[in-house]
DRENDO-1510 file (C-alpha; in Angstrom, 1 decimal, always signed):
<recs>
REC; n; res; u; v; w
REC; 1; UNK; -29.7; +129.9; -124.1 .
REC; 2; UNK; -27.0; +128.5; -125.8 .
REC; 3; UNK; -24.6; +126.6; -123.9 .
REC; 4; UNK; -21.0; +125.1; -125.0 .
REC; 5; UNK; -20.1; +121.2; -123.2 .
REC; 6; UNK; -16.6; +120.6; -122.4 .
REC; 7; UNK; -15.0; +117.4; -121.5 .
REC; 8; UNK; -13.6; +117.4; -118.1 .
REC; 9; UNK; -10.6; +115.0; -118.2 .
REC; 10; UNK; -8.7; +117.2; -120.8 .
REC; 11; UNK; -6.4; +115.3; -123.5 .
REC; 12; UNK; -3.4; +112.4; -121.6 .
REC; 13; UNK; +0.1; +113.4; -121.3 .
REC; 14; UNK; +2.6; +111.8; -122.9 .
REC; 15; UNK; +4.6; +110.8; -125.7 .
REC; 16; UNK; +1.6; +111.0; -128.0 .
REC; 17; UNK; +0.8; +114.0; -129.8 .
REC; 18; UNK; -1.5; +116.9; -128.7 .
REC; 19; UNK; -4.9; +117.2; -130.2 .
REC; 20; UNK; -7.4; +119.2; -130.7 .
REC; 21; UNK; -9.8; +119.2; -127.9 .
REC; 22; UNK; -13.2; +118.5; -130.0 .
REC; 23; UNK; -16.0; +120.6; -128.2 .
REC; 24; UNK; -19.1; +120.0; -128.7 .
REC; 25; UNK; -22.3; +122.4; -128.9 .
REC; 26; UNK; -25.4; +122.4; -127.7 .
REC; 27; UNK; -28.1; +124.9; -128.5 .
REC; 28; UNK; -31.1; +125.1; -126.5 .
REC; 29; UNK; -33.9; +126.1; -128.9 .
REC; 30; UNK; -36.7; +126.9; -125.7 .
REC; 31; UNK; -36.2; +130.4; -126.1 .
REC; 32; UNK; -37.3; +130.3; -130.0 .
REC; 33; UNK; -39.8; +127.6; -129.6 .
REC; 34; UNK; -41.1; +129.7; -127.2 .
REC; 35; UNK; -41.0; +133.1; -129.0 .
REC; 36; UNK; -42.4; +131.1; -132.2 .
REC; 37; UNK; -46.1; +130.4; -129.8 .
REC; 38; UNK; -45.9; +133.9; -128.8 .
REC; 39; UNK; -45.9; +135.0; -132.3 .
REC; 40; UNK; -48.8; +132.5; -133.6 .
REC; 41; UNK; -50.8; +133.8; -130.2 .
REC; 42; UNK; -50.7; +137.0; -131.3 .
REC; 43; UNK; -51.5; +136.9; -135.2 .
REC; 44; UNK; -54.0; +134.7; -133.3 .
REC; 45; UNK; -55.9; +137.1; -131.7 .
REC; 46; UNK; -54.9; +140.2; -133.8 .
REC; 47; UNK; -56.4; +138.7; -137.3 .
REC; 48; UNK; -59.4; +140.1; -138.0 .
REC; 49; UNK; -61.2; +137.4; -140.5 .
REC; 50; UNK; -63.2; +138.9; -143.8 .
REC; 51; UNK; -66.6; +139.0; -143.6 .
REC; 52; UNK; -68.4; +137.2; -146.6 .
REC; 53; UNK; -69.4; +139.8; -149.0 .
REC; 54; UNK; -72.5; +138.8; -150.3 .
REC; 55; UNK; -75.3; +140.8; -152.6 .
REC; 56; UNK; -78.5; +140.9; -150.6 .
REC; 57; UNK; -81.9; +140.3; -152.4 .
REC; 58; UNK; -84.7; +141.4; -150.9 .
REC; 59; UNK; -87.5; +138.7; -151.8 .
REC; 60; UNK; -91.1; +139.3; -151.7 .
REC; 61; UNK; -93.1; +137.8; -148.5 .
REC; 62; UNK; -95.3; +135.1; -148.8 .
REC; 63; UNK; -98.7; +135.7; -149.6 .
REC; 64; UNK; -100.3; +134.9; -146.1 .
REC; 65; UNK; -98.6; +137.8; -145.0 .
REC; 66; UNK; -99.1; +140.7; -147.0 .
REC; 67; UNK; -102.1; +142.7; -146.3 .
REC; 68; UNK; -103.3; +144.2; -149.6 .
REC; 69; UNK; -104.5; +147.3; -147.6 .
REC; 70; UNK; -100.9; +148.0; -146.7 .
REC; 71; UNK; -99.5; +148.0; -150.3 .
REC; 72; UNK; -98.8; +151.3; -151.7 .
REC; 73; UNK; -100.4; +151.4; -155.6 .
REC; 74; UNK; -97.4; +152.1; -157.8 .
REC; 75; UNK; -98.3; +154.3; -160.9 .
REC; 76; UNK; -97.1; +152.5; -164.1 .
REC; 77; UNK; -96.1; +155.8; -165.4 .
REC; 78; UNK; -93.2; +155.6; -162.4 .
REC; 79; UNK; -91.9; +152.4; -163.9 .
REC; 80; UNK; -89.8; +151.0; -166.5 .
REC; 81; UNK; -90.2; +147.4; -167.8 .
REC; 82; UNK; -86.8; +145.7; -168.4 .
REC; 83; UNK; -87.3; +142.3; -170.5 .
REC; 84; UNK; -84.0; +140.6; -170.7 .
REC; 85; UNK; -83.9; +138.5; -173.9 .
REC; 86; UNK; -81.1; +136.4; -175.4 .
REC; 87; UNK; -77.9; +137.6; -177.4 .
REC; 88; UNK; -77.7; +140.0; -174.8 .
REC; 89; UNK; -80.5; +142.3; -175.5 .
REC; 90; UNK; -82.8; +144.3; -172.9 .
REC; 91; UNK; -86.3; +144.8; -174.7 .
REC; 92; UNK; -87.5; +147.6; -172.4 .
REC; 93; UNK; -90.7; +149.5; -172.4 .
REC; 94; UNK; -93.3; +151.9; -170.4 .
REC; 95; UNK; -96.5; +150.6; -169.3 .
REC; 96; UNK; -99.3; +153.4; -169.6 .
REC; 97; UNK; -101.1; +153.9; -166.5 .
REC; 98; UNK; -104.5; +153.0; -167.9 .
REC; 99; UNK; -104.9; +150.5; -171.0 .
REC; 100; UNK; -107.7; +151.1; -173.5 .
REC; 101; UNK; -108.1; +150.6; -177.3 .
REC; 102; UNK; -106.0; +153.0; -178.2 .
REC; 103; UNK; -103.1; +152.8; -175.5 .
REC; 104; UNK; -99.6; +152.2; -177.8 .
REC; 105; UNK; -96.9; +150.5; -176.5 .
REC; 106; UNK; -93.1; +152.0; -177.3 .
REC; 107; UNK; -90.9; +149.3; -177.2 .
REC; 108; UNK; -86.6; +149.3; -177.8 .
REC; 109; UNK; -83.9; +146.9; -177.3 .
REC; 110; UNK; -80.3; +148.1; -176.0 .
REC; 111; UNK; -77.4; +146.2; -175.1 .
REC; 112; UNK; -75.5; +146.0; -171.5 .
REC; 113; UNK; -73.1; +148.9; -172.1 .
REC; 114; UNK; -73.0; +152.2; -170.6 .
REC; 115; UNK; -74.7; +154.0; -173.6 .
REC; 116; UNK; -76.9; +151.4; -173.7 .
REC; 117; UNK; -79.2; +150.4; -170.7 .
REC; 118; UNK; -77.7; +153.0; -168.4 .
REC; 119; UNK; -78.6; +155.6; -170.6 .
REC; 120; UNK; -82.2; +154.0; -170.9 .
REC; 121; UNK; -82.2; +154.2; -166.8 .
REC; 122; UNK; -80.8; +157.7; -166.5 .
REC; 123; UNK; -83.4; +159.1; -168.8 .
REC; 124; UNK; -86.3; +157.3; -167.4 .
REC; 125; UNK; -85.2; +158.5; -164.2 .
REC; 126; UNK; -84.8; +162.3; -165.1 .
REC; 127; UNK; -88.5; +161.6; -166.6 .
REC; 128; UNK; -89.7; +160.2; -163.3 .
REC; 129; UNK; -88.2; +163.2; -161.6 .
REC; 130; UNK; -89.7; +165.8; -163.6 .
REC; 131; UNK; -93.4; +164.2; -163.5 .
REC; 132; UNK; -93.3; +163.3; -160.2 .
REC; 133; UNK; -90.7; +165.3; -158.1 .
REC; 134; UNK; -88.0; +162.4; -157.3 .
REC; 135; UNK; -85.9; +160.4; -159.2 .
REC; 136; UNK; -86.0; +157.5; -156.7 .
REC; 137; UNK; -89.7; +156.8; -157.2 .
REC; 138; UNK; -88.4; +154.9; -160.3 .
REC; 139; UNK; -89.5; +151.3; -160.3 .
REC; 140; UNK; -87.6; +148.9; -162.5 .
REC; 141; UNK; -89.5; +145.3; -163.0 .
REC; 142; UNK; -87.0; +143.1; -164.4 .
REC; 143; UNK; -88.1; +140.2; -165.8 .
REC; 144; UNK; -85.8; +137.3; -167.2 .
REC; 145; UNK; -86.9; +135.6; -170.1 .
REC; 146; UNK; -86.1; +131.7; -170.3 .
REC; 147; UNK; -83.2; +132.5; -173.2 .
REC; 148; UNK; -81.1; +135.0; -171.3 .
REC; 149; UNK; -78.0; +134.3; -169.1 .
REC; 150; UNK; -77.6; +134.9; -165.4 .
REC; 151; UNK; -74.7; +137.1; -166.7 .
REC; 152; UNK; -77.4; +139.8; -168.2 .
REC; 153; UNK; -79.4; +139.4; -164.7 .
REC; 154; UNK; -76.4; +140.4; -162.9 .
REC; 155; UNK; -75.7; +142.9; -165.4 .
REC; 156; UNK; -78.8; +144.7; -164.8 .
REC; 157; UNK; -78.3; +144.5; -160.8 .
REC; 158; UNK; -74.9; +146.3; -161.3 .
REC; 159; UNK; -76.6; +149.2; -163.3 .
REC; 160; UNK; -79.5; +149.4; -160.6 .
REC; 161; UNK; -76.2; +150.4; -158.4 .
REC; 162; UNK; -74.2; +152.1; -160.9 .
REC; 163; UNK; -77.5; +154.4; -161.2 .
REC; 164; UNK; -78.9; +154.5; -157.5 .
REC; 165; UNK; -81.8; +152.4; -158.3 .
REC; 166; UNK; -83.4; +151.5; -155.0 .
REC; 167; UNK; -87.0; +150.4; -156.2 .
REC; 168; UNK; -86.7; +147.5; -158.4 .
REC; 169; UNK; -87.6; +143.6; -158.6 .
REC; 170; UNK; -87.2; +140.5; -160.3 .
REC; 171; UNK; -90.3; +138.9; -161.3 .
REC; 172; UNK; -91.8; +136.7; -164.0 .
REC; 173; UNK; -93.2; +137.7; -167.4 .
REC; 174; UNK; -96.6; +136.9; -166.6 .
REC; 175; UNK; -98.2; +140.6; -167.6 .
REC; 176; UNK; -100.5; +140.1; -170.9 .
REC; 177; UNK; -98.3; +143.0; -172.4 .
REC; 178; UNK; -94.8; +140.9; -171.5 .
REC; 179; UNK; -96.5; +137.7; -173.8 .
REC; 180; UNK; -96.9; +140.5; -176.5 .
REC; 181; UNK; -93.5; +141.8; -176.5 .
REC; 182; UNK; -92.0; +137.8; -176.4 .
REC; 183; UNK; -94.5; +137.4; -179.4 .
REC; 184; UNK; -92.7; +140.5; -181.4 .
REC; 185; UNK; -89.2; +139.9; -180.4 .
REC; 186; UNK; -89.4; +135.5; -181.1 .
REC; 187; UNK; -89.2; +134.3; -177.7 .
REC; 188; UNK; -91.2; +132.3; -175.4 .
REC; 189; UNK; -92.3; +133.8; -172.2 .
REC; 190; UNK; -91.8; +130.3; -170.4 .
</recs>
């Protein structure tokens, strides 16, 4: 509320000129102080806060744990070998289901673009899906060699949610075929 104070004696009679009474104001800020907490209270309890966004990677359970019994087999012929190399190459090939003599291995590089390793994906996936009836029984292995960037990693994540890829993991190049592939392309598996 703002209020106004006014001297009581008024100004002295006389021969001396008249002034000006001088008033002098007071304002009484409770109000807007008060309105001011009201305000904070509210944005207070209002706000909702952002939830971290976070990508969620499913990591295998230790070994103790896992009963070999309860692993379902996964047919190589369902899969699709992704090889991340440097220079931003994906070396990528199929693994035949059984390895003899004879068994030839098919192996192509692509780059990260979308006529690259999505297209790579989308066909393997429409192959999947005619041999075996769903295109989600695709497996992608994706294994990092020690030359590639964390960039192509995460590149490779995006297209396994640009395509719909729900089966796929990160592991190491440990297969004997992933040692011959680093052999032809000139890297080192460790």
């Amino acid at each position: 509320m703002a209020e106004m104070n006014i001297p009581q004696g008024g100004g002295k009679k006389g021969h001396k000129k008249v002034r000006s009474k001088k008033m002098s104001t007071r304002v009484d800020l409770t109000a807007m102080v008060d309105l001011g907490f009201l305000l904070i209270t509210f944005f207070m309890l209002a706000t909702t806060f952002n939830k971290p966004k976070t990508m969620e990677v499913n990591k295998p359970a230790k070994e103790d744990k896992i009963d070999k019994k309860d692993e379902p087999p996964i047919k190589m012929s369902k899969t699709v070998s992704l090889m991340l190399g440097d220079n931003d190459k994906v070396y990528w090939y199929i693994s035949p289901d059984e390895i003899d003599a004879n068994t030839q291995l098919t192996l192509d590089s692509v780059d990260y673009s979308s006529t690259g390793l999505r297209k790579v994906i989308q066909r393997r996936q429409s192959e999947v899906q005619a041999q075996w009836g769903k295109k989600d029984d695709l497996f992608v292995m994706i294994k990092p060699l020690p030359k590639s960037k964390v960039k192509n990693t995460v590149d490779v994540l995006d297209e396994m949610t640009i395509n719909g890829v729900t089966r796929y993991a990160i592991l190491q190049p440990n297969d004997p075929i992933d040692s011959l592939v680093a052999l032809k392309v000139g890297q080192s598996r460790k």
